[in-house]
N, C-alpha and C positions, 0 to 999 in steps of 0.2 A: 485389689488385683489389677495391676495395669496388662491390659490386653484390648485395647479400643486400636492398634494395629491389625492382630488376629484377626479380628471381628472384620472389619476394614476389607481386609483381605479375601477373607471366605466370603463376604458380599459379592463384592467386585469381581469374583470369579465364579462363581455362582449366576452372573447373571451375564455376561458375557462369555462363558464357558470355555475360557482356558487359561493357563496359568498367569499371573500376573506378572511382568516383566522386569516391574520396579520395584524397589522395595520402599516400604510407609514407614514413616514415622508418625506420633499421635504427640496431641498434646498431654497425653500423660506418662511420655516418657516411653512409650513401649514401641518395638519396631518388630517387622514382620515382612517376610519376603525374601529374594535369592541376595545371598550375601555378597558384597560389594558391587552389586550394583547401584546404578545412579536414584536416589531417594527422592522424594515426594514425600515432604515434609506438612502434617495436617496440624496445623499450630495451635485451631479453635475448633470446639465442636459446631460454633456457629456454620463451618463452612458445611457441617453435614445439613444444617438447617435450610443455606443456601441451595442445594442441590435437590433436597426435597419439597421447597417451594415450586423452584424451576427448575426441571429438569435438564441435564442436557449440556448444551455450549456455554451457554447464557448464563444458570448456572455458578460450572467452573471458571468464568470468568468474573465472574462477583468474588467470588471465592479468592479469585489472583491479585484482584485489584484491591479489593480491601486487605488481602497480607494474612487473609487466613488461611491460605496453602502458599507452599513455596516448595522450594528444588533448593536438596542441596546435590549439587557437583555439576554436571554439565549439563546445561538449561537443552541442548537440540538431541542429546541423549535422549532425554527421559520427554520431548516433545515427539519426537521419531519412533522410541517404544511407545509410548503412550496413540500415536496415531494407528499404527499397526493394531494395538489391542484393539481401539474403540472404535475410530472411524475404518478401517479397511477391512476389516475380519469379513470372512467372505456372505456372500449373498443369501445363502440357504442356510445361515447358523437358526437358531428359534427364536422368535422374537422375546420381548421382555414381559407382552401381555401371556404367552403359553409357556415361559418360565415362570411366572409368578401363579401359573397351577402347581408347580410342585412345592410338596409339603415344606420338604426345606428351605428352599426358595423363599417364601412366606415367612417361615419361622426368623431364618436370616435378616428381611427387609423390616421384621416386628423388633429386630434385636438393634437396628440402625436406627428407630424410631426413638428407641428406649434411647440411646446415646448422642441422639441430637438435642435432648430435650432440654429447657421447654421449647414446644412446637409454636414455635412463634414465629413471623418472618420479619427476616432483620432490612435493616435498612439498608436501601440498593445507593451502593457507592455515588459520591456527586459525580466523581469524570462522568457517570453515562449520562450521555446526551438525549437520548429517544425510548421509547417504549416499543414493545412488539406492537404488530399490527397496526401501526402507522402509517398512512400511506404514503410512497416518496414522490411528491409533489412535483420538485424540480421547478421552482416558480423564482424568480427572483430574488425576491426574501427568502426563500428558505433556503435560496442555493447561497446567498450572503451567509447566512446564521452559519449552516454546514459546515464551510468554508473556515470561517473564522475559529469556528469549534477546534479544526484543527491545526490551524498556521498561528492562530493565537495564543499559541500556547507561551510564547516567548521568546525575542529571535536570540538572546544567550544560550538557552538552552537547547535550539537549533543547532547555534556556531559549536556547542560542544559535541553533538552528537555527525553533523555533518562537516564540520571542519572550515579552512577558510575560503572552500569554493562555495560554499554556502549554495549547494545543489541538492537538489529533494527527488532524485533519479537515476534511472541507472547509469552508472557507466560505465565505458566501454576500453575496456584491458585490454594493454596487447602482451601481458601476460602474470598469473598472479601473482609477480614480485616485483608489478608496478606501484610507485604510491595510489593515493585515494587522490592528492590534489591532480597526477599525472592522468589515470582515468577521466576523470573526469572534464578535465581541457580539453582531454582527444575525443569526448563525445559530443562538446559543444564545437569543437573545430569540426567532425562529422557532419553534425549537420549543419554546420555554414556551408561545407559544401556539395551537400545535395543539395540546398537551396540554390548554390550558383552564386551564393554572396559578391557583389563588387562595389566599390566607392560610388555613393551616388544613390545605392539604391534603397528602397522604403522598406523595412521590415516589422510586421505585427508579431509581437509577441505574444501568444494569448496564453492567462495565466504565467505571467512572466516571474513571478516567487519572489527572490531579491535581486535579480537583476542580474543574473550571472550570464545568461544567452545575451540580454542586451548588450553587456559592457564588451563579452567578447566579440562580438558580429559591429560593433561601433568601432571599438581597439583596433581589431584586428583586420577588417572585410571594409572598415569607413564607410560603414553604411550608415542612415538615420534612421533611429527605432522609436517605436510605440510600446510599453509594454505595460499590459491591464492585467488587475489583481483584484478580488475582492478584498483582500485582508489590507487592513490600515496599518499592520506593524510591517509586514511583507513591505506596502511601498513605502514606506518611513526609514528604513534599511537601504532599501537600492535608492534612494533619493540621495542618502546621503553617500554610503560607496560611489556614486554615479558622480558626486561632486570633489570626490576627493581623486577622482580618476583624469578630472576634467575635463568632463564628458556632457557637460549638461546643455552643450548647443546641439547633439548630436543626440539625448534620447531625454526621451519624455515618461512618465510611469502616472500611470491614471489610475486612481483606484474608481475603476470600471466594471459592469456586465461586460462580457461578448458581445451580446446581443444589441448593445448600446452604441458599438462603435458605426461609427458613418462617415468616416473619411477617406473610405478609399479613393479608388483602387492601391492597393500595395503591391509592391515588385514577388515578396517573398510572405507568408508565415508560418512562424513557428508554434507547436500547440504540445510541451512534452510535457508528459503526467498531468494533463488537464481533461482529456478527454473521458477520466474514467467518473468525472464529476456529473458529466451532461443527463446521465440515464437512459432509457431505451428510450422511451417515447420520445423523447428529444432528439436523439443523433442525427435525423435527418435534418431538423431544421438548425443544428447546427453545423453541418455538411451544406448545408445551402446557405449559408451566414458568411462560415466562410469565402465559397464558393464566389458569391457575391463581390466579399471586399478585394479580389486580388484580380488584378488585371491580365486580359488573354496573355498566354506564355508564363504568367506567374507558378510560380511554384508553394506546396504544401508540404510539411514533414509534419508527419503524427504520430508522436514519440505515447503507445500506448500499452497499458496491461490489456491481459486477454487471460481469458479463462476458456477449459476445455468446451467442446460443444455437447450439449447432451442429448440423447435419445428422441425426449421428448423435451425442447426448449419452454414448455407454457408450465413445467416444474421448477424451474430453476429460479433459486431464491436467494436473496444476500445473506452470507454469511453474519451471526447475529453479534458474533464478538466486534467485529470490522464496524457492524452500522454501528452497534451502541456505543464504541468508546475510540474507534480509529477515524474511519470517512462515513461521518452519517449522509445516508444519501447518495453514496455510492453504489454504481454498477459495473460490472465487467461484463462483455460481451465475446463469442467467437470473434475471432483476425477474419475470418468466411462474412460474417454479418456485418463488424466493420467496413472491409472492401466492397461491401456489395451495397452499403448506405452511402461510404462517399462517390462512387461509381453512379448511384442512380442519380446526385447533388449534378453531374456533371463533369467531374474529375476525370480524370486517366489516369488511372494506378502504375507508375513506372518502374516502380521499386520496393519488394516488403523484402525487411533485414530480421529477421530472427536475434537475439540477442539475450533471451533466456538464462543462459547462463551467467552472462554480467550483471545481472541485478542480484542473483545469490552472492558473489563477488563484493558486490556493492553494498548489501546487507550487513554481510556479516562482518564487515568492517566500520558502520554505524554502530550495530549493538559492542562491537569490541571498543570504540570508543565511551558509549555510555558505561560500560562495566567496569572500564579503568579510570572513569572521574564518578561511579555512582555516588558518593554522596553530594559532590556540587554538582549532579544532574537532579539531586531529588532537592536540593535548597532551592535552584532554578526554577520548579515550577509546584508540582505537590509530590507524596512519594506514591501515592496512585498513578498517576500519571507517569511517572517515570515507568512506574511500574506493566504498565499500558503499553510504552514503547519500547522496551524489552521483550514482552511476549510478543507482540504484531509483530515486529521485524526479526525475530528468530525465526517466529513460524513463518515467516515468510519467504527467508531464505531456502528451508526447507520446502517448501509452494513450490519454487522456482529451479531447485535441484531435481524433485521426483516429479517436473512437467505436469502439476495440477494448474500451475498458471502458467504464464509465459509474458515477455513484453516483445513488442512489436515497431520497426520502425518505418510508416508507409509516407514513401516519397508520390506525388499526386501531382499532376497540372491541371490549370483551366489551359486547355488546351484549345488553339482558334479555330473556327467554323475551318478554316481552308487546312488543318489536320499538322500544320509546325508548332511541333510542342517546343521546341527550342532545345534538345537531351541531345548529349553526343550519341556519339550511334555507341562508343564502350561506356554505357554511363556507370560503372563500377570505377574508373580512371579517382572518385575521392579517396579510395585508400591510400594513393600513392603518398609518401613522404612530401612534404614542402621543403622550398631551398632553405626556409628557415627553422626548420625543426618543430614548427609547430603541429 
């Protein structure tokens, strides 16, 4: 009797307590649920064995990664129902330990036992990088390891997912029927200038990727750049676009710490999508790192995610699918706790730009490239991993549509003892158009 849908089904509502949204497929053919809706396809019973090892995120992401659940129809559909069912259902519903007092309940979770079997735990996908209960160190080496874990993944399989600006951030649309290469020029020309970019002048690039802020702040602004990476394929990529631009008396790419650099002072740096690497216990010393390397009047843009602030901050924890197979090591922090660590560094906060909604934008136009080359995205690197960056930057878009996360752009000076920061008095005058269109 194929019925391991059904079964499925009356679980997962049973213990959540109310209807289920999506509809299942099983791997034995049978399907259960509101009809045509977007499916949640259960391929192997292995994945029910996944989920009753570990319960939870961790989990359903073993489950995604190894290819024993999949979606078929619209992956932010059945991500958007699936969130509303599991994570947002409201606060006073009954937990899972005073569901699992009713009788049925029991009978139910005995009948998913029977359907996983044998009860064995399968083996946890290679993409994951980390175990729970890890501590995140933030040391050198492990912010190297981290690091590489995920720029190493291969920079073809980057150029296909991000295209030939070869930018790993948001960018910033002046409207959604701009291209992806057009965004994304207009956010590296943004922040050239809040920096105030001019010929002549020193730019750090921290965490510089492959070299897209260098090439355009040298191209464009003729400035001389510094730009440090942990990853060795990251600077093997901009080394070489850097010489085909003929640029290489103009910028330099170090595969570098932060924490290593020592030749300031610099006129200007740049820090976008690096900062969410540092971790809390670190932000300040690296807020006074920077601080350090940039000369009185210089200028800071910290191109950063931010996540909501909570209640009680000493609960908040990293998301387990993100550390184990996205950014190990990663933390997000309030935009409130940001400004107020580079503020104690020294700084003078002169400008935060909200731009939340461009990195959805920015999203969902990465995962609509990997979808229309998936299988030379999955020859590119593994089909886990392809698989990996599919689900993170769906649900991410979705993060950044219903304001669980947000990114943040905070423009900072070291500001001189006698209080000239060197800002025009409209410092908003960067949106205006240039004579040249860029």
């Amino acid at each position: 009797m194929q019925d391991a849908a059904l079964r499925l089904q009356n679980l997962a509502e049973q213990l959540v307590g109310t209807e289920l949204p999506v509809r299942i497929r099983a791997w034995d053919g049978s399907e259960a649920g509101p009809p045509g809706a977007p499916t949640l396809v259960v391929r192997h019973r292995r994945a029910l064995r996944r989920l009753l090892w570990k319960p939870g995120e961790l989990g359903l992401a073993r489950a995604w990664v190894a290819g024993d659940i999949d979606v078929d129809g619209d992956l932010y559909a059945v991500l958007d129902l699936l969130a509303e069912f599991i994570w947002e259902r409201s606060d006073d519903a009954p937990g899972l330990a005073e569901k699992l007092r009713d009788p049925q309940v029991r009978a139910a979770a005995r009948s998913l036992l029977a359907l996983a079997a044998p009860f064995v735990p399968p083996p946890v996908p290679r993409e994951e990088t980390r175990r729970p209960g890890r501590p995140h160190r933030h040391t050198k080496g492990s912010d190297k390891k981290a690091i590489s874990h995920h720029y190493d993944v291969g920079n073809d399989f980057y150029e296909l997912v991000l295209g030939p600006s070869m930018v790993y951030s948001c960018a910033y649309w002046e409207s959604p029927e701009s291209s992806l290469e057009d965004a994304q020029r207009d956010k590296l020309e943004l922040i050239a200038r809040k920096l105030g970019l001019k010929p002549g002048m020193r730019l750090l690039d921290v965490g510089c990727g492959w070299g897209s802020m260098a090439i355009h702040a040298a191209r464009e602004h003729g400035v001389r750049v510094i730009g440090v990476t942990l990853s060795q394929e990251q600077a093997a990529y901009a080394r070489k676009r850097i010489a085909q631009e003929g640029l290489t008396d103009r910028i330099e790419i170090r595969v570098q710490d932060y924490r290593d650099v020592r030749d300031g002072p610099y006129d200007a740096i740049s820090s976008i999508g690096m900062a969410e690497h540092v971790g809390a216990e670190r932000y300040l010393d690296y807020a006074n790192d920077l601080y350090a390397l940039l000369k009185p009047g210089g200028r800071l843009l910290n191109h950063q995610i931010a996540r909501r602030p909570q209640a009680d901050e000493t609960a908040y924890s990293v998301d387990e699918f993100i550390d184990a197979y996205v950014f190990p090591d990663g933390e997000l922090a309030p935009l409130g706790t940001t400004v107020g660590l580079l503020e104690r560094a020294g700084f003078e906060v002169r400008d935060v730009e909200s731009i939340r909604e461009h990195y959805a934008l920015t999203l969902r136009h990465w995962v609509s490239r990997l979808e229309q080359r998936w299988q030379d995205g999955v020859r590119l690197t593994t089909p886990g991993r392809a698989r990996v960056w599919r689900l993170y930057m769906a649900a991410s878009a979705l993060a950044f549509e219903s304001n669980r996360i947000g990114v943040n752009q905070v423009l900072a000076v070291r500001t001189p003892e006698r209080g000239g920061s060197g800002m025009p008095l409209r410092s908003r005058t960067w949106r205006e158009s240039s004579p040249s269109g860029v």
